[in-house]
Structure formats: C-alpha cells, structure tokens
TIPAKE-895914 format. One record per atom (N, C-alpha, C, O): atom name; x, y, z. Coordinates in Angstrom, 1 decimal, decimal comma. Atoms other than C-alpha are relative to their C-alpha. Example, Ala and Ser with C-alpha at 12.3 -4.5 7.8 and 13.67 -1.06 7.14 Angstrom:
+--------+--------+--------+--------+
| torvex |     xx |     yy |     zz |
+--------+--------+--------+--------+
|      N |    0,9 |   -1,2 |    0,0 |
|     CA |   12,3 |   -4,5 |    7,8 |
|      C |    0,9 |    1,2 |    0,0 |
|      O |    1,9 |    1,2 |    0,7 |
|      N |   -0,9 |   -1,1 |    0,0 |
|     CA |   13,7 |   -1,1 |    7,1 |
|      C |   -0,8 |    1,1 |    0,8 |
|      O |   -0,3 |    2,2 |    0,9 |
+--------+--------+--------+--------+
! end
This chain:
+--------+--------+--------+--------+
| torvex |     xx |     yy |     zz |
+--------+--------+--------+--------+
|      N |   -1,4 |    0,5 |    0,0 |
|     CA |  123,8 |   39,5 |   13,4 |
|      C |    1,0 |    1,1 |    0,4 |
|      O |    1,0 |    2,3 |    0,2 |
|      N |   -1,1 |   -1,6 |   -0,7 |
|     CA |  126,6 |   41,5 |   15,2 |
|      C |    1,3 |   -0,3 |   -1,0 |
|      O |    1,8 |   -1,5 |   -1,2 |
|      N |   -0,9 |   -0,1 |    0,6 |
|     CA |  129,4 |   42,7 |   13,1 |
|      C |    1,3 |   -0,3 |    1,0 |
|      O |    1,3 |   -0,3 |    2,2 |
|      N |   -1,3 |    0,1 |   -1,2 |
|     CA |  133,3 |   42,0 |   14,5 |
|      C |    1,1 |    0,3 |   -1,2 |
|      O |    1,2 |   -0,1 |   -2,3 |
|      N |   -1,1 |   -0,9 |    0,5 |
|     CA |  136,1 |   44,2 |   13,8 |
|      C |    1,3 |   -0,8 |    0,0 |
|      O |    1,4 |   -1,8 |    0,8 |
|      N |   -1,5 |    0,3 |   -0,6 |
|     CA |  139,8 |   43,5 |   13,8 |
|      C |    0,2 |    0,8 |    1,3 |
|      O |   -0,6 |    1,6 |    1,7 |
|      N |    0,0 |   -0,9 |   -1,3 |
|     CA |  141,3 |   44,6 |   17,1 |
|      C |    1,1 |    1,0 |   -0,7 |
|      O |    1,4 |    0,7 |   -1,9 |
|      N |   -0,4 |   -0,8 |   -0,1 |
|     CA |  143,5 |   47,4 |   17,0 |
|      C |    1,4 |   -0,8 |    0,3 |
|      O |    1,4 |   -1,6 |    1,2 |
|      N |   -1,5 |    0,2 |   -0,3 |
|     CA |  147,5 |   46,7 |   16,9 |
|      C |    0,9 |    0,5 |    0,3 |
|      O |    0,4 |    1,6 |    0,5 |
|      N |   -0,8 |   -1,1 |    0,2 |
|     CA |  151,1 |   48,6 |   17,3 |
|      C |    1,0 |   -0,8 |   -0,7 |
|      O |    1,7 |   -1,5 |    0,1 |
|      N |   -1,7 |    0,1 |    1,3 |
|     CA |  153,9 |   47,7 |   14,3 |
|      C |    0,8 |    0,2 |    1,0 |
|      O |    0,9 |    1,3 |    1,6 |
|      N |   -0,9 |    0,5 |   -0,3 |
|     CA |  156,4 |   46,1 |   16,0 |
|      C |    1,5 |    1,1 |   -1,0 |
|      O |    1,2 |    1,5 |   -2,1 |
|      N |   -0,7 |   -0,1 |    0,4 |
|     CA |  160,0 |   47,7 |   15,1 |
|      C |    0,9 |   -0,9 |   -0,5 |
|      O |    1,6 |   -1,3 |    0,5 |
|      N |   -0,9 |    0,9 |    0,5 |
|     CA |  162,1 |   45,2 |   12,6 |
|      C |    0,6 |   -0,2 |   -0,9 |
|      O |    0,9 |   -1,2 |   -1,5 |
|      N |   -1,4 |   -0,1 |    0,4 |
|     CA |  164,3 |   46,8 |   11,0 |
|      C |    1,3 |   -0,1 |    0,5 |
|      O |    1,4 |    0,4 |    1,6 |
|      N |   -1,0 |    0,6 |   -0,6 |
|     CA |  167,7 |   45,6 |   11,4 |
|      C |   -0,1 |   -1,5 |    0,3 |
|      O |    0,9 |   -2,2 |    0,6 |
|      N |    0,3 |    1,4 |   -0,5 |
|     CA |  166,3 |   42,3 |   12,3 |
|      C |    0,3 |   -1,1 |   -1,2 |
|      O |    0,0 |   -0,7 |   -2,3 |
|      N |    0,2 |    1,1 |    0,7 |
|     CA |  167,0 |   39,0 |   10,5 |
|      C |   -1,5 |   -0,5 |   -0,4 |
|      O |   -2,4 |   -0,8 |    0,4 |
|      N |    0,6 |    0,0 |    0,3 |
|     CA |  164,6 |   38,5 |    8,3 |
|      C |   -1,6 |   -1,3 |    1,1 |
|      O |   -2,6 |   -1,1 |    1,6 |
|      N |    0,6 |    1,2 |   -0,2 |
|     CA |  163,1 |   34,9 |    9,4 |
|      C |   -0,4 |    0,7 |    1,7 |
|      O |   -1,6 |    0,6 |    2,0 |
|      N |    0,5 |   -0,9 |   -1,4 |
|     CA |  163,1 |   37,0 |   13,4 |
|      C |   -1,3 |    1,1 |   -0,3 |
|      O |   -2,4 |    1,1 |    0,3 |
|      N |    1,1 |   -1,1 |    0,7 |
|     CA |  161,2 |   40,0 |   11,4 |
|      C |   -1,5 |   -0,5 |    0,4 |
|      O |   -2,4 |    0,0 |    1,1 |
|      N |    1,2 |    0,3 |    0,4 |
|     CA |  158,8 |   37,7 |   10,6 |
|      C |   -1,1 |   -0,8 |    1,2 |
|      O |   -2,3 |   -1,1 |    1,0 |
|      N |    0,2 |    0,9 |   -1,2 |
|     CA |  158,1 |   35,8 |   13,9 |
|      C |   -0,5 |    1,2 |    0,9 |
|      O |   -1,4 |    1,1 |    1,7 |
|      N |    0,2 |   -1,0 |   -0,6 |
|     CA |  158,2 |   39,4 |   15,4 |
|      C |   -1,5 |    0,4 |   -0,1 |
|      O |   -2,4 |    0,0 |    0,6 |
|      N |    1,5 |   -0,7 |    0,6 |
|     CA |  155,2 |   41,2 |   13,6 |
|      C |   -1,0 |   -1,5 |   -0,2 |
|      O |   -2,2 |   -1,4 |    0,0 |
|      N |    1,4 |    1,0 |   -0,4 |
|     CA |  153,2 |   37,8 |   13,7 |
|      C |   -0,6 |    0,2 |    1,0 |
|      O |   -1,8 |    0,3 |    1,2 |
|      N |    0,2 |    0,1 |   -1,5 |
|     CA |  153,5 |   37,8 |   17,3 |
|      C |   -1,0 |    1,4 |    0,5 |
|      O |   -1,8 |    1,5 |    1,4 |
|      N |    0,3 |   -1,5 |   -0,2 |
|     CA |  152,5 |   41,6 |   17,1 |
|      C |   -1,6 |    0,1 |   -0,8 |
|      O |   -2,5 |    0,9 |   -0,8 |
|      N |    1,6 |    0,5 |    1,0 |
|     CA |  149,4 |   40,4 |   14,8 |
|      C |   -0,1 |    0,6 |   -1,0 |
|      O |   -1,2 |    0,6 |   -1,4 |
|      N |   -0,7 |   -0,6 |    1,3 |
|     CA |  150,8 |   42,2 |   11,8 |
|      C |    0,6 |   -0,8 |   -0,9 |
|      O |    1,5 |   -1,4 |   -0,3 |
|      N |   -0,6 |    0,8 |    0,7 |
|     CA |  151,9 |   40,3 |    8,8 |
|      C |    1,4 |    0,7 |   -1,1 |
|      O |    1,1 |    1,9 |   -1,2 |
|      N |   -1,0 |   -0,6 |    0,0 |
|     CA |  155,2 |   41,3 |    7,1 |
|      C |   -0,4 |    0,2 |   -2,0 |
|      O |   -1,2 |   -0,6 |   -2,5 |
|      N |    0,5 |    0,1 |    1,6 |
|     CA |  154,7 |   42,3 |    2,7 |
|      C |    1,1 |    0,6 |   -0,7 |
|      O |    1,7 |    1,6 |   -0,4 |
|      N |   -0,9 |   -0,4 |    0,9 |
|     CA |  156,7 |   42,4 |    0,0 |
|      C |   -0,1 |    1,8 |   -0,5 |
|      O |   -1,3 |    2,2 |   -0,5 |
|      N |    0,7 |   -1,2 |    0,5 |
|     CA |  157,2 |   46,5 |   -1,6 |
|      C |   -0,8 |   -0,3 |   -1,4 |
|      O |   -1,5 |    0,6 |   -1,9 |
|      N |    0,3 |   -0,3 |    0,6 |
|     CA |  156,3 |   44,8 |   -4,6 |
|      C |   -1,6 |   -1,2 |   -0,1 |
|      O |   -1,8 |   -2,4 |   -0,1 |
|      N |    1,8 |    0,7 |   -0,5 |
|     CA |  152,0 |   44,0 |   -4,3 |
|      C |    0,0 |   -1,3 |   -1,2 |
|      O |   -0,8 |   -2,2 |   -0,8 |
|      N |    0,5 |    0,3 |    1,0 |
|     CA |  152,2 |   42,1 |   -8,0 |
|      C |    1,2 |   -1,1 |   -0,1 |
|      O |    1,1 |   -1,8 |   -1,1 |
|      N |   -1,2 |    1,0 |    0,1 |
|     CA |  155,6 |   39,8 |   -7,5 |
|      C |   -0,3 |   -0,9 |    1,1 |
|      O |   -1,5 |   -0,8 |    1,4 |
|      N |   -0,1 |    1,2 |   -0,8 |
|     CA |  156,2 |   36,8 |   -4,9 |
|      C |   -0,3 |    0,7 |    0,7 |
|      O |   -0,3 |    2,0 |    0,7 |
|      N |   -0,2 |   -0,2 |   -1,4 |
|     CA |  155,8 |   36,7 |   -1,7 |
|      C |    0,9 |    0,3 |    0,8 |
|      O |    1,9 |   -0,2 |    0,4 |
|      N |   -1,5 |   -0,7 |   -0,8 |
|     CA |  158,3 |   38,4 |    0,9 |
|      C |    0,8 |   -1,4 |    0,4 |
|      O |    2,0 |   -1,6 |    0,2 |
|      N |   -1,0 |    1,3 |   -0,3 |
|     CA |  159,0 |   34,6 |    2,4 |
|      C |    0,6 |   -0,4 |   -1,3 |
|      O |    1,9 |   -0,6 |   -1,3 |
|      N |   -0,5 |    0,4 |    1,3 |
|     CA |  159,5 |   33,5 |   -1,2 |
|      C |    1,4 |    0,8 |   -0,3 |
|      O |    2,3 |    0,2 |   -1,0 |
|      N |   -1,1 |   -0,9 |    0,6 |
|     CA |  162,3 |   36,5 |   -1,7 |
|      C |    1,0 |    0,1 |    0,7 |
|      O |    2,1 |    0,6 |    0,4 |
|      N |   -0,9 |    0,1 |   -0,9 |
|     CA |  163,8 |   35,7 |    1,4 |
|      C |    0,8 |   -1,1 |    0,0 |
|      O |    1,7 |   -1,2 |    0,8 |
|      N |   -0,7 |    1,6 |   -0,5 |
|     CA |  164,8 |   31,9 |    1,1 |
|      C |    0,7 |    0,2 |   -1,3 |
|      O |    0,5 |    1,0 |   -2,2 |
|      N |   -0,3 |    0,1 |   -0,8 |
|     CA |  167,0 |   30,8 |    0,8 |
|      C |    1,1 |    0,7 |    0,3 |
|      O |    1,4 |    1,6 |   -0,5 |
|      N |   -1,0 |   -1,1 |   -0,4 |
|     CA |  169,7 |   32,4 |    2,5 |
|      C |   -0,3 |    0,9 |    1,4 |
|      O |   -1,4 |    0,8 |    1,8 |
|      N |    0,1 |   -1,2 |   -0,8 |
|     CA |  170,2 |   35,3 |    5,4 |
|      C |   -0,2 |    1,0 |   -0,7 |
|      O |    0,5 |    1,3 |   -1,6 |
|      N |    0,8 |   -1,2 |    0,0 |
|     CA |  168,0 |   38,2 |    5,1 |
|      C |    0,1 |    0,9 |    0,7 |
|      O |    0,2 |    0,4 |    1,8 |
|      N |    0,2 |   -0,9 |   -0,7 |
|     CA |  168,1 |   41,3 |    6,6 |
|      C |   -1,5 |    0,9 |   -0,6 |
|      O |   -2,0 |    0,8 |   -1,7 |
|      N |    0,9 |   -0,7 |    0,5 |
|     CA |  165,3 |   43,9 |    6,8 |
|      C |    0,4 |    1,4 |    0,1 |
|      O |    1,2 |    1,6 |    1,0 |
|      N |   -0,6 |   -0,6 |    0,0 |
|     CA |  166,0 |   47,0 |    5,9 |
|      C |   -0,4 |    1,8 |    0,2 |
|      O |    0,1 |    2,8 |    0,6 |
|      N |    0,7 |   -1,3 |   -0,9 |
|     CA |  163,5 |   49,5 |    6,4 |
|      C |   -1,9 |   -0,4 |   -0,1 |
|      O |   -2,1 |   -1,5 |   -0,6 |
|      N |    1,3 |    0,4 |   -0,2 |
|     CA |  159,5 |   49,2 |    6,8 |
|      C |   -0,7 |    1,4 |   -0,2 |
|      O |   -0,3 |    2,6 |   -0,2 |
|      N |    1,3 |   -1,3 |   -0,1 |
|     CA |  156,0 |   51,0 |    6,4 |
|      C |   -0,9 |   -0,6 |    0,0 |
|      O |   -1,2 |   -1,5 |   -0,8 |
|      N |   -0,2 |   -1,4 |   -0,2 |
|     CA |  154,5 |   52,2 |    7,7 |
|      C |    1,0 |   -0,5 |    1,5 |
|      O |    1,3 |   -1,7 |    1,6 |
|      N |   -0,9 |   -0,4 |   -0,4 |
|     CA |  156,8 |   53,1 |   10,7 |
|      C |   -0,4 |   -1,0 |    1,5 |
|      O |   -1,6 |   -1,2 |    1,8 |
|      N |   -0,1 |    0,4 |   -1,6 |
|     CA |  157,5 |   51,3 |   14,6 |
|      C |   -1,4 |    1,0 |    0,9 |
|      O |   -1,4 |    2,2 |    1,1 |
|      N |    0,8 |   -0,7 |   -1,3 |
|     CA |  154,4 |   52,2 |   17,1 |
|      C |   -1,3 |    0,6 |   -1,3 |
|      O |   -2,0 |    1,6 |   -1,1 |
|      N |    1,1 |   -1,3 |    0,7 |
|     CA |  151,8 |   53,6 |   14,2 |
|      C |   -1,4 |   -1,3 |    0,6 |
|      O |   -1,1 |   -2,5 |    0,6 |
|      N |    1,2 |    0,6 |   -0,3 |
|     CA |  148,6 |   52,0 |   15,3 |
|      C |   -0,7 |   -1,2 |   -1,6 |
|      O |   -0,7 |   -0,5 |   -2,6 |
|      N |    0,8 |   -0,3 |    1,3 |
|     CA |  146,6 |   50,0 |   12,4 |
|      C |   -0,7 |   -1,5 |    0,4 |
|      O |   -0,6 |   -2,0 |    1,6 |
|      N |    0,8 |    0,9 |   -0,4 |
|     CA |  144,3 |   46,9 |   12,0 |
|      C |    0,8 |   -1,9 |    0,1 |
|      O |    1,8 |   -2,3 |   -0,4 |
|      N |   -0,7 |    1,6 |   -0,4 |
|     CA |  145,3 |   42,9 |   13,0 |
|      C |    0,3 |   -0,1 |   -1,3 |
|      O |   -0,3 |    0,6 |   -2,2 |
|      N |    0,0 |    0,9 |    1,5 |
|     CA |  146,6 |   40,9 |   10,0 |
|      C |    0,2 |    1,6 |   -0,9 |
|      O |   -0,3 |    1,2 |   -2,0 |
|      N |    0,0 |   -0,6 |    0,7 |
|     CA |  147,0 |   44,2 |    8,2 |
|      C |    1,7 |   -0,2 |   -0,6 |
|      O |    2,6 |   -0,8 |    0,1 |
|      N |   -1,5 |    0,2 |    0,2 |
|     CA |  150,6 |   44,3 |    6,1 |
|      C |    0,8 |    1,3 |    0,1 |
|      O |    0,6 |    2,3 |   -0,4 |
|      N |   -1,2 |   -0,7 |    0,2 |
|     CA |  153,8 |   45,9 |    6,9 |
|      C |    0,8 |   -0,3 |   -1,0 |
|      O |    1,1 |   -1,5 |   -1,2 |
|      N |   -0,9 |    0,1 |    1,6 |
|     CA |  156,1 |   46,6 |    3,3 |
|      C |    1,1 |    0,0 |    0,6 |
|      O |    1,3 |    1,0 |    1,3 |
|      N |   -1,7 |    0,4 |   -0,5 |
|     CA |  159,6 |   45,5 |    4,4 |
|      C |    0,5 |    0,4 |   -1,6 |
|      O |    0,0 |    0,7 |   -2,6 |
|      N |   -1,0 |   -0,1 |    1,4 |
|     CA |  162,5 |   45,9 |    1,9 |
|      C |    1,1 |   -0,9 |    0,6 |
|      O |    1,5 |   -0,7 |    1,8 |
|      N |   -1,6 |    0,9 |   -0,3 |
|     CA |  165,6 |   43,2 |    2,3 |
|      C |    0,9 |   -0,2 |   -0,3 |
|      O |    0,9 |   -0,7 |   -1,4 |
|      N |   -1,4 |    0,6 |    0,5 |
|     CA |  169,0 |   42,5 |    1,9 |
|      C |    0,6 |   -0,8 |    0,3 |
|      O |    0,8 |   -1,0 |    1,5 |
|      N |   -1,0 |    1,2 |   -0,8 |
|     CA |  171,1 |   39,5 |    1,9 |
|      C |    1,0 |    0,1 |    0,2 |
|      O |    1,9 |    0,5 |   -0,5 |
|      N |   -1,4 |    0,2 |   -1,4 |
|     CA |  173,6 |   39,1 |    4,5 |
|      C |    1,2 |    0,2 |   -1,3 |
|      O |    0,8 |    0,1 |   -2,5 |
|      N |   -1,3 |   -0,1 |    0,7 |
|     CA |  177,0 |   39,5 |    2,7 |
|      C |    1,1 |   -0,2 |    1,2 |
|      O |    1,4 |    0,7 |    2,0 |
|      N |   -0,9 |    0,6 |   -1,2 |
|     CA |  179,3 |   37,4 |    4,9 |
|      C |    1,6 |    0,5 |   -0,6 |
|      O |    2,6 |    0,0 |   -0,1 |
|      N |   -1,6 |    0,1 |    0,1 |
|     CA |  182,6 |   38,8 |    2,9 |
|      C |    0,4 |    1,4 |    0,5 |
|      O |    1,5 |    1,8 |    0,8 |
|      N |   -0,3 |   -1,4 |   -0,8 |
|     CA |  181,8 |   42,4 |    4,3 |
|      C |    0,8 |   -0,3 |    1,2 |
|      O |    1,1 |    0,7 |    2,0 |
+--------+--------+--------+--------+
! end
C-alpha cells in the first residue's frame, strides 16, 4: 500500500484583511484559518455576525508548512464610529 503525504504549502499573508476575505484567502492557499483559543468555538463562529478584521497570524506570511494545516488568527470587530 503506498503512503500519501500532504503537499507542501506557503501561508498566504491576511492580516489586515476582512475576516470572511481572510478566510477565502488561506483556503485558496490550502491552509485553514484557527481560532488562538484550541478549546473555545470556532474562528467562523467568533466572527459572525458582524465585520471582522484580522489582526495578526501564526505562524507568519511565506513560512512553508503542510495543506489543511491551521493558521491562529486573532480578530477585531470593525468599529464603524472610529
């Protein structure tokens, strides 16, 4: 039986990005997007409803790692009175 690996990916940069873009980004990139906290909801769950921002990530833009593996976002909601 032959084993099969993930392929090899590069972390998309999306910070700064609206969150719901974020997340459309790093799919596309074959990276999935993760809450910092492993034991609470899900990151979509913490994002709805409402504007999201993302605010910073890890590991970092360009680091190599495996498909489907998760990037830890952190988010803020939009504040339209700033």
């Amino acid at each position: 039986m032959t084993q099969r690996h993930p392929a090899n990916v590069t972390v998309p940069d999306v910070v700064g990005l609206p969150f719901h873009v974020g997340r459309d980004t790093a799919s596309a990139a074959g990276v999935a997007l993760a809450s910092t906290n492993p034991d609470g909801p899900p990151i979509g769950a913490l994002a709805w409803p409402g504007l999201f921002y993302i605010t910073s990530q890890q590991p970092a833009a360009g680091t190599v790692m495996r498909q489907w593996d998760s990037v830890v976002v952190e988010i803020k909601a939009y504040d339209a009175a700033k």
